[in-house]
MARBA-3410 file (N, C-alpha, C, O; in Angstrom, 1 decimal):
184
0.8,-1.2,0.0,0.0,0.0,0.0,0.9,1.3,0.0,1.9,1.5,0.7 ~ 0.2,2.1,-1.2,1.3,3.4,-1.0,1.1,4.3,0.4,0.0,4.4,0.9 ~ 2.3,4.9,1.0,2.2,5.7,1.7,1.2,7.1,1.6,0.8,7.4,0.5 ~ 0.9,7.8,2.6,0.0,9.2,2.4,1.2,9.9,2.7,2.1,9.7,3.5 ~ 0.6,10.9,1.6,2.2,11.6,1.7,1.6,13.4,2.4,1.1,14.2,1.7
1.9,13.6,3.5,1.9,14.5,3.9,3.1,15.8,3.9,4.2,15.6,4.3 ~ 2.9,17.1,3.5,3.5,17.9,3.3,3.7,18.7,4.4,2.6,19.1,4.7 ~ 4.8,19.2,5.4,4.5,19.6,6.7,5.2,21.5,6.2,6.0,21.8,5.3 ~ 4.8,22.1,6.7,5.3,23.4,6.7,5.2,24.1,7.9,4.3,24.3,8.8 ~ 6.5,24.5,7.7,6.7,25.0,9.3,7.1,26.7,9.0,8.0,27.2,8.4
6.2,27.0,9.6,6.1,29.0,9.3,7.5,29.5,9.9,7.4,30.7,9.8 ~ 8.5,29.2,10.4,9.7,29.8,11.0,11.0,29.1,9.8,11.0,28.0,9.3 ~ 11.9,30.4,9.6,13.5,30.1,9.1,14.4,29.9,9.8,15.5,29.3,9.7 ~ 13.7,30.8,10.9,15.2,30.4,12.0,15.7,29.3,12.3,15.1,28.3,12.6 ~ 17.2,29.3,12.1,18.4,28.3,12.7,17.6,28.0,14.0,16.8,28.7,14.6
18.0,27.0,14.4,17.0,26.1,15.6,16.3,26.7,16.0,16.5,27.3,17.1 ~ 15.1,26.6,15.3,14.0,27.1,15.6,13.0,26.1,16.4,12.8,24.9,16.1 ~ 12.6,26.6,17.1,11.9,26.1,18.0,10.7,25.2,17.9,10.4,24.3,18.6 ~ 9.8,25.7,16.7,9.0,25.3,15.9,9.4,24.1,14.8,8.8,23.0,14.9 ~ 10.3,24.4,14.0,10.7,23.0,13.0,11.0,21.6,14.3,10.7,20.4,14.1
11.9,22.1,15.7,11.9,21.3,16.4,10.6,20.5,16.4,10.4,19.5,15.8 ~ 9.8,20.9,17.1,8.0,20.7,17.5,7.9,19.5,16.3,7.9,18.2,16.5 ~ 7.7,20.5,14.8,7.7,20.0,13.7,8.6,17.8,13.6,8.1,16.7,13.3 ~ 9.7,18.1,13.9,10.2,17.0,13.7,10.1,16.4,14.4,10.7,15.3,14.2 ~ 9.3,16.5,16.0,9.3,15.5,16.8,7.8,14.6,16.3,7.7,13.4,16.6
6.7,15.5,15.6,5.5,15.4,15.4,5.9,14.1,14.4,5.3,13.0,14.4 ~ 7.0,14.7,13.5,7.0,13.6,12.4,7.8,12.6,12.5,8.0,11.7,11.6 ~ 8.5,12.5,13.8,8.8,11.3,14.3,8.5,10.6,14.8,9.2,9.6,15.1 ~ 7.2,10.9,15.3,6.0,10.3,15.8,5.1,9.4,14.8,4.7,8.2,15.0 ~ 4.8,10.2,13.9,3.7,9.5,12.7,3.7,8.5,12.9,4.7,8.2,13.5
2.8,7.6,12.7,2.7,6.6,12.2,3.5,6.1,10.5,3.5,6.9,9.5 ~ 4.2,4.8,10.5,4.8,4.9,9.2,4.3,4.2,8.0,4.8,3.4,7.3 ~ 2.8,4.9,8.2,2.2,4.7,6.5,2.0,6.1,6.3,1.0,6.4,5.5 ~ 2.6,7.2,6.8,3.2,8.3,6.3,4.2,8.6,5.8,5.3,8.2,6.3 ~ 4.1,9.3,4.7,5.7,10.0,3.9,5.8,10.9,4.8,5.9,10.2,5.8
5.8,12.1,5.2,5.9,13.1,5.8,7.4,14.1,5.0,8.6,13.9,5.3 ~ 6.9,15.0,4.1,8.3,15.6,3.1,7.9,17.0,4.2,6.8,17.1,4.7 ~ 8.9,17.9,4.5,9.0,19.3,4.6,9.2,20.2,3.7,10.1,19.9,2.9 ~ 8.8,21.1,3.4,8.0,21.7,2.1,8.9,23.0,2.4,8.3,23.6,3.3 ~ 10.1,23.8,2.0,10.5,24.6,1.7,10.0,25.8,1.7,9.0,25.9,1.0
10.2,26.9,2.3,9.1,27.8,2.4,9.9,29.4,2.5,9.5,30.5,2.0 ~ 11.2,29.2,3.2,11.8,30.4,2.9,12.6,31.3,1.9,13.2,32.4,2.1 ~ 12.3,30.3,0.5,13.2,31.0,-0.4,11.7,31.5,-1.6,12.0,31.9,-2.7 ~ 10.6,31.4,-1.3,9.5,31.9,-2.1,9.6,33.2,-2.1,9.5,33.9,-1.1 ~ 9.9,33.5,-3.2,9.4,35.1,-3.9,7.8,35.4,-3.0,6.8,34.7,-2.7
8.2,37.1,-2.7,6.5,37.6,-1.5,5.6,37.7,-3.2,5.9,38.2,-4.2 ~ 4.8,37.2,-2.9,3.5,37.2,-3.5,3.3,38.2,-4.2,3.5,39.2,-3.6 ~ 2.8,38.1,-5.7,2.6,39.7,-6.4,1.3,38.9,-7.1,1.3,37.7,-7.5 ~ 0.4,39.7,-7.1,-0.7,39.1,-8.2,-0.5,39.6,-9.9,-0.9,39.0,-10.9 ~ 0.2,40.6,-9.8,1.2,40.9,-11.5,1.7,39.7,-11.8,1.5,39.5,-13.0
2.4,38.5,-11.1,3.1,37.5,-11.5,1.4,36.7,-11.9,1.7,36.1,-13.0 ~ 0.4,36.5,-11.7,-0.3,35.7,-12.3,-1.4,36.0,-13.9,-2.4,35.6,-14.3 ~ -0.4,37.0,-14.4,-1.0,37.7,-15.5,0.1,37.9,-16.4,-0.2,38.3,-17.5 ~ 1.3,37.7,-16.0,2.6,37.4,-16.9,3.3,36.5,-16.6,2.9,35.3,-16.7 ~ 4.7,36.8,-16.1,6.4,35.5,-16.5,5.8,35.7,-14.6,5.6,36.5,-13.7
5.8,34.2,-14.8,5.3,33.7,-13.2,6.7,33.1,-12.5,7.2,32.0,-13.0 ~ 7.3,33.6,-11.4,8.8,32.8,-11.1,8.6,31.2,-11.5,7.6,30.5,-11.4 ~ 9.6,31.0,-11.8,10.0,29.2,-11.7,9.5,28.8,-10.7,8.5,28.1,-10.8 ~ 10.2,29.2,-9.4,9.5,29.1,-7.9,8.7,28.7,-7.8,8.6,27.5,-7.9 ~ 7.6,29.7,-7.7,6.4,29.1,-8.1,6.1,28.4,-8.4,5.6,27.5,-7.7
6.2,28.5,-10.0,6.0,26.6,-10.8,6.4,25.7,-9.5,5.4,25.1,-8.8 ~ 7.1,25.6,-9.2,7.8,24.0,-9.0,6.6,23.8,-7.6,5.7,23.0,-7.6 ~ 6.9,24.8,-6.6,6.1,25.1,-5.3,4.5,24.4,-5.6,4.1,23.3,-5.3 ~ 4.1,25.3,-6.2,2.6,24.8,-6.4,2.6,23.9,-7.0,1.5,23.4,-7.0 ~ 3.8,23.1,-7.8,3.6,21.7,-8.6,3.2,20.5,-7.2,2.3,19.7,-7.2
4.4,20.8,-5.8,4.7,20.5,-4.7,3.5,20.4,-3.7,3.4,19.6,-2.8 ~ 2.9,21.2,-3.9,1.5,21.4,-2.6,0.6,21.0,-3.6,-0.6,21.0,-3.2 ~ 0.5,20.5,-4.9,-1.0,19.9,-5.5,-0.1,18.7,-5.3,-1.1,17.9,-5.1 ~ 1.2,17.8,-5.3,0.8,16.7,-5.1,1.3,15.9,-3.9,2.0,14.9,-4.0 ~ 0.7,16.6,-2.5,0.4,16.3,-1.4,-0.9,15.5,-1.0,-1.6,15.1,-1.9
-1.1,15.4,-0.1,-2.7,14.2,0.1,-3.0,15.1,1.6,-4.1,15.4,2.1 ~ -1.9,15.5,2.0,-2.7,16.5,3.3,-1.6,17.4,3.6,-0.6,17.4,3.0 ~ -1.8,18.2,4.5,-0.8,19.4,5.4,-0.8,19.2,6.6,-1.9,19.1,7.0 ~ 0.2,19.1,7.7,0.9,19.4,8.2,1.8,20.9,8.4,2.8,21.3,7.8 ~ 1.0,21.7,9.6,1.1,23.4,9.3,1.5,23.3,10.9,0.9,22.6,11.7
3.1,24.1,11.1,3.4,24.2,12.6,3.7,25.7,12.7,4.0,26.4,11.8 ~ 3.6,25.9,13.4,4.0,27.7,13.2,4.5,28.3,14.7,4.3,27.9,15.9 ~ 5.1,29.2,14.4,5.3,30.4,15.6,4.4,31.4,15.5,4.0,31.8,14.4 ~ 3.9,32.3,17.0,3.5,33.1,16.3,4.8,34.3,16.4,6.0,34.3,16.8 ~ 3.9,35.5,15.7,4.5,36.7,15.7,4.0,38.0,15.6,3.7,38.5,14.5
3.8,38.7,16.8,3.3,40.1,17.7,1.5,39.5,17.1,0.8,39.8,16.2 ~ 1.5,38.4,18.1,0.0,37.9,18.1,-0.8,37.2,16.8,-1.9,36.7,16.9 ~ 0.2,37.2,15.6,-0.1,36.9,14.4,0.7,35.9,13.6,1.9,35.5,13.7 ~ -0.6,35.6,12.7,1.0,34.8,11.6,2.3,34.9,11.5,2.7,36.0,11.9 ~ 3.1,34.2,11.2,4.3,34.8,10.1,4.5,35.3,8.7,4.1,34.5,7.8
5.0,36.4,8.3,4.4,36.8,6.8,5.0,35.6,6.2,4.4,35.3,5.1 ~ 6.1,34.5,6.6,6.8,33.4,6.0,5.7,32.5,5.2,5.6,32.2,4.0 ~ 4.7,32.2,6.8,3.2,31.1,5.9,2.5,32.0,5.2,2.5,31.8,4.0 ~ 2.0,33.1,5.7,1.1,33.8,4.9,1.4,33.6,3.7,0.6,33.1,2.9 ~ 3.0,34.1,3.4,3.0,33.8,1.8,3.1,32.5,1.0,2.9,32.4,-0.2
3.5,31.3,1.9,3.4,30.3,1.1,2.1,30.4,1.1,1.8,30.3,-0.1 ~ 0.7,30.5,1.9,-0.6,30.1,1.7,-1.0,30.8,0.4,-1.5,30.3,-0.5 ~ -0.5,32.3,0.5,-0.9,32.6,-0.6,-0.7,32.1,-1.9,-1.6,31.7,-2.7 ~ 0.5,32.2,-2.0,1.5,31.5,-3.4,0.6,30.7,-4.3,0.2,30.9,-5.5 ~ 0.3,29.5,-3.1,-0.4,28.4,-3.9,-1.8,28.5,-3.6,-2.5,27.5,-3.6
-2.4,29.5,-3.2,-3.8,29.5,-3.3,-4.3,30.4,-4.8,-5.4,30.6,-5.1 ~ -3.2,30.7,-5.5,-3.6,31.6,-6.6,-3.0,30.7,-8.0,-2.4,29.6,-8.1 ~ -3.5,31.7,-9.0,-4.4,32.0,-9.4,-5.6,31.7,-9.2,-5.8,30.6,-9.0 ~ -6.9,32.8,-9.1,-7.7,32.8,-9.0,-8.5,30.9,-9.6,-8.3,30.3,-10.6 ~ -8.9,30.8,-9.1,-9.8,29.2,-9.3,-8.6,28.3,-9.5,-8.7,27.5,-10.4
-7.3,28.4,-8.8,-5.9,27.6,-8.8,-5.6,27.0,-7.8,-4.4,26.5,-7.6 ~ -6.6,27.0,-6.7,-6.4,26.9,-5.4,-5.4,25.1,-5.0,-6.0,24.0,-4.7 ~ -4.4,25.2,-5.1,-3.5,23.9,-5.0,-3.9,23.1,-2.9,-3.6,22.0,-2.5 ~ -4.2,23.9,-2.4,-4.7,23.3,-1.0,-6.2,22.9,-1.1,-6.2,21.7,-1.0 ~ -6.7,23.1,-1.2,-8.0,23.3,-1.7,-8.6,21.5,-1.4,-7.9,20.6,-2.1
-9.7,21.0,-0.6,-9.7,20.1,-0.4,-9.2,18.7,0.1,-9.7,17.6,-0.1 ~ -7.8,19.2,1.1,-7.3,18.5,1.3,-7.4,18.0,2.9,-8.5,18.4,3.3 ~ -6.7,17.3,3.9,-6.8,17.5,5.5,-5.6,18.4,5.5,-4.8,18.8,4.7 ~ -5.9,18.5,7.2,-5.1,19.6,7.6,-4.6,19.2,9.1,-5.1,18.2,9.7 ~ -3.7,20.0,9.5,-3.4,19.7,10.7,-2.8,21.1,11.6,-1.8,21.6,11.0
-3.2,21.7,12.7,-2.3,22.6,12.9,-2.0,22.8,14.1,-2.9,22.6,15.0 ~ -0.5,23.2,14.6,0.3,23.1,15.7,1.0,24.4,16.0,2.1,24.5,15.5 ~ 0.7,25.2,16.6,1.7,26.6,17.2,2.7,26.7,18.5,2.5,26.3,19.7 ~ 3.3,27.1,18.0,4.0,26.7,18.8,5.1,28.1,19.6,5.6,28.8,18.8 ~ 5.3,28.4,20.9,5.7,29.5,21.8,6.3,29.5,23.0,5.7,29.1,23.9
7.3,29.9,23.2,8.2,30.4,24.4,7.6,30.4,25.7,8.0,29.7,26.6 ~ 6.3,31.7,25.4,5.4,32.1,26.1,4.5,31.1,26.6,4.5,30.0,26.0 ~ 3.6,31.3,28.1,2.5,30.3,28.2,1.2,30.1,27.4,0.3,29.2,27.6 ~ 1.3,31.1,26.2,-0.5,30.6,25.6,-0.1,29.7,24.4,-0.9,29.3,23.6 ~ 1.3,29.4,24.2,1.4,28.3,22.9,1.0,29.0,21.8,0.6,28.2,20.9
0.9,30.7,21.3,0.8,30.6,20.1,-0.7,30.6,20.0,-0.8,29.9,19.0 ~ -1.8,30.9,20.4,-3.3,31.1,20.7,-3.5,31.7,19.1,-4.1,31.2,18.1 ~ -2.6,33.0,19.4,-3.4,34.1,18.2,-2.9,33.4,17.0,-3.6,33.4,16.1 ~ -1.8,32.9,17.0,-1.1,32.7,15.2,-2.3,31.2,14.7,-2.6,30.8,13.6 ~ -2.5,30.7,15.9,-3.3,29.2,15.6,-4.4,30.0,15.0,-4.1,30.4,13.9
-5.6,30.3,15.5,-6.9,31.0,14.9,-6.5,32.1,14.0,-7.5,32.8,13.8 ~ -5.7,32.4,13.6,-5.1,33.0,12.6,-5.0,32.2,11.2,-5.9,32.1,10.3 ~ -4.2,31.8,11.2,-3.7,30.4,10.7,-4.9,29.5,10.1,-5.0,29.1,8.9 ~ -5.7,29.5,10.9,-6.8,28.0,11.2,-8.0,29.0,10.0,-8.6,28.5,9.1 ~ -8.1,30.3,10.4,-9.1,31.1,9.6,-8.7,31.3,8.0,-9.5,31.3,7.1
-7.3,31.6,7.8,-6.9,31.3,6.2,-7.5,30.1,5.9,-8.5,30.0,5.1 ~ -6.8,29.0,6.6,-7.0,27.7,5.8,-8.3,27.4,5.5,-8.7,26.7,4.6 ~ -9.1,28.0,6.5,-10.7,27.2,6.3,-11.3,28.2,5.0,-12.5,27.9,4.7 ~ -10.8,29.0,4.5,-10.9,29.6,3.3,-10.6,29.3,2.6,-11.5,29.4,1.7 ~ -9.2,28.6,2.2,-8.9,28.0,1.5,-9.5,26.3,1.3,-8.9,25.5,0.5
-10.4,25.9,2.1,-10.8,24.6,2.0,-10.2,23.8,2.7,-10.9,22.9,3.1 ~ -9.0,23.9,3.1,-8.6,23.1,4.2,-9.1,22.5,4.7,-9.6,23.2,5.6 ~ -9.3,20.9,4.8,-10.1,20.4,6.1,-9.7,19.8,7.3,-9.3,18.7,7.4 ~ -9.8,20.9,8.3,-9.2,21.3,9.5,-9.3,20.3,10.6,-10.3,20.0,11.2 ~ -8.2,19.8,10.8,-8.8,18.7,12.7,-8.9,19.9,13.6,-8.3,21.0,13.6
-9.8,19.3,14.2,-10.5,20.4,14.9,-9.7,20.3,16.6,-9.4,21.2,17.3 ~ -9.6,18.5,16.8,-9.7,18.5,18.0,-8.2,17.4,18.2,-8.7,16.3,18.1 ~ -6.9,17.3,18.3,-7.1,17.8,19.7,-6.3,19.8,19.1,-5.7,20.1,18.1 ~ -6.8,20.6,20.2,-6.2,21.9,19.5,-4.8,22.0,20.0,-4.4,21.6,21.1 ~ -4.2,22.5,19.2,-2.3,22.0,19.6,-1.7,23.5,19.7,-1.3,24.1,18.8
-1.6,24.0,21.4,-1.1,24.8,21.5,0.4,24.7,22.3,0.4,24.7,23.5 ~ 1.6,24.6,21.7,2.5,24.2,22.4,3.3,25.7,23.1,3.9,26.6,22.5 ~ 3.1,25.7,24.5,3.5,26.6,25.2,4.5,26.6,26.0,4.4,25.5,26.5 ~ 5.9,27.5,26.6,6.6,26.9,27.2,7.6,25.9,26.6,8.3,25.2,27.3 ~ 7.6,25.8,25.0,8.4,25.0,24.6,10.0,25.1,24.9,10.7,24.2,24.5
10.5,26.1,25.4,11.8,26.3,25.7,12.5,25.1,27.0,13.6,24.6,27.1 ~ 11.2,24.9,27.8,11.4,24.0,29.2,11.4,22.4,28.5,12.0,21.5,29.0 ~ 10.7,22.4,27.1,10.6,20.6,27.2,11.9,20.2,25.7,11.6,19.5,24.8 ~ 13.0,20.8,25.7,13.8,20.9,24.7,15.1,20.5,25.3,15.2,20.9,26.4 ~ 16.3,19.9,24.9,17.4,19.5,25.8,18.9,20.0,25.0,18.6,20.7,24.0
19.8,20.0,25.0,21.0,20.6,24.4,21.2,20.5,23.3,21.5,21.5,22.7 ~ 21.0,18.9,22.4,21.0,18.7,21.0,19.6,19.1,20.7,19.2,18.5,19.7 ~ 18.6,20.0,21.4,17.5,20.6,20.2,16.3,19.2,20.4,15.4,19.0,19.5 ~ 16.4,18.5,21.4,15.3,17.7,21.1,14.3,17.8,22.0,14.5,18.3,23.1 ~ 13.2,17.3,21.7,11.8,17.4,22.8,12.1,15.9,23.6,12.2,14.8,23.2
12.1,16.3,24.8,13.1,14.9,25.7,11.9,15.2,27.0,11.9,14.3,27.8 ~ 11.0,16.3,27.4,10.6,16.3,28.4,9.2,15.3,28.5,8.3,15.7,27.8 ~ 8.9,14.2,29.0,7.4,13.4,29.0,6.3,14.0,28.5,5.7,13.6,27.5 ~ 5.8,15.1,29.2,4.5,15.8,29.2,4.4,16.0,27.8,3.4,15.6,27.3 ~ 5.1,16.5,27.2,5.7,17.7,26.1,5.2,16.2,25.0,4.3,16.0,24.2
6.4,15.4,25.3,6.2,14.0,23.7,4.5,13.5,23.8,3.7,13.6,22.9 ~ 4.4,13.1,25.0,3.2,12.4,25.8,1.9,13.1,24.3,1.2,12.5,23.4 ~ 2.0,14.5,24.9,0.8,15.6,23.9,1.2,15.3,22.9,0.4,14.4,22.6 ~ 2.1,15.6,21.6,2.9,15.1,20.4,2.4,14.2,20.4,1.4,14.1,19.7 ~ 2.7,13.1,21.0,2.1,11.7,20.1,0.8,11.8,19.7,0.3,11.6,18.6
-0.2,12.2,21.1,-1.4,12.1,20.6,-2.3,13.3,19.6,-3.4,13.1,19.2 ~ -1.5,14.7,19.4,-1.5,15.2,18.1,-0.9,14.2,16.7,-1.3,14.4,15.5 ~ -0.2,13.5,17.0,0.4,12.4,16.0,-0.5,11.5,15.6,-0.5,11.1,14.4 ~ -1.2,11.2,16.5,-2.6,10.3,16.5,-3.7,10.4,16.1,-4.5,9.6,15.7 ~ -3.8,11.4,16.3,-5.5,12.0,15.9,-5.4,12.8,14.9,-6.5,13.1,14.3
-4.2,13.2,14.5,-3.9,13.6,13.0,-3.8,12.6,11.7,-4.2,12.5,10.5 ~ -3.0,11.7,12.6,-3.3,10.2,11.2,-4.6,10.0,11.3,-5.3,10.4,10.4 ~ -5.1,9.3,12.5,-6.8,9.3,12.2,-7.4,10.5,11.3,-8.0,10.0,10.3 ~ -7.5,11.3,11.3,-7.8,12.2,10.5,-7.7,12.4,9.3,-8.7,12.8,8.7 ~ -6.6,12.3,8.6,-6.2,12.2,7.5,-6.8,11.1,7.2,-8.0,11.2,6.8
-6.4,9.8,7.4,-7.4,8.3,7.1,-8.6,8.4,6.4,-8.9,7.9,5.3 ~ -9.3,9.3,7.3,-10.5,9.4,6.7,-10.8,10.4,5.6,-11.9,10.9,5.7 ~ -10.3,10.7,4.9,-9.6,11.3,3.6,-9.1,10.4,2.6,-8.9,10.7,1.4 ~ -8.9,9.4,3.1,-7.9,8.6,1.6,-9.1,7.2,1.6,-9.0,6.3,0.8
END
């Protein structure tokens, strides 16, 4: 049986970032009738709607070739001053355009924020969560994955090592495959 190949995108560039961390513990979790690829996100040209009426970057091409042939998303994010990052913003954009080109459009979803702070990232999640469901996205609802305090469950080589911390991850790990499942 082929694998479901999930596309994970993690809204931060930063060198050990706290978030890709999150991100690679989630996908070392999966279950393995997952692909799980990470999807490139900080070298996209910012979004111009002029590019969808002439010479469209290559980028692009290839990017949107990349998110139409995924089977779900995987979205972890930081926030930033209560908000997205303009990083996702623009990949959501990128491939939600051309107009009736929507490359996410129908697919599962999953979403994880992730913060320093104690609210885990509140605002960038319903942030986040309100693009996608515009875009069609179909969103797990439950369990909601606010990872807060991530500084405390992280150890010298960058890994998530504290119980509590993996404990919640797996079962975001879990109920996101179930979720997806019922999609394929």
């Amino acid at each position: 049986m082929a694998k479901t190949v999930i596309g994970v995108v993690v809204g931060s560039a930063r060198t050990g970032s706290f978030t890709k961390i999150v991100a690679d513990t989630i996908v070392e979790l999966m279950p393995d009738s997952f692909d799980m690829r990470h999807i490139q996100i900080a070298d996209l040209p910012l979004y111009n709607q002029d590019y969808d009426d002439g010479a469209t970057p290559e980028r692009y091409d290839s990017y949107r070739k990349e998110i139409a042939s995924m089977n779900g998303f995987l979205f972890v994010t930081p926030e930033h001053n209560r908000s997205i990052p303009a990083l996702l913003k623009n990949a959501l954009d990128i491939a939600s355009r051309p107009s009736g080109e929507n490359k996410w459009s129908g697919k599962p979803g999953g979403l994880v924020s992730v913060s320093p702070g104690g609210i885990g990232g509140f605002g960038a999640n319903h942030i986040t969560r309100q693009s996608l469901s515009f875009l069609n996205v179909y969103m797990m609802q439950q369990p909601e994955a606010y990872v807060g305090n991530v500084t405390a469950m992280i150890n010298e080589e960058g890994k998530i090592v504290e119980e509590r911390g993996r404990q919640f991850l797996k079962k975001v790990a879990d109920e996101f495959a179930a979720w997806v499942h019922r999609f394929r």
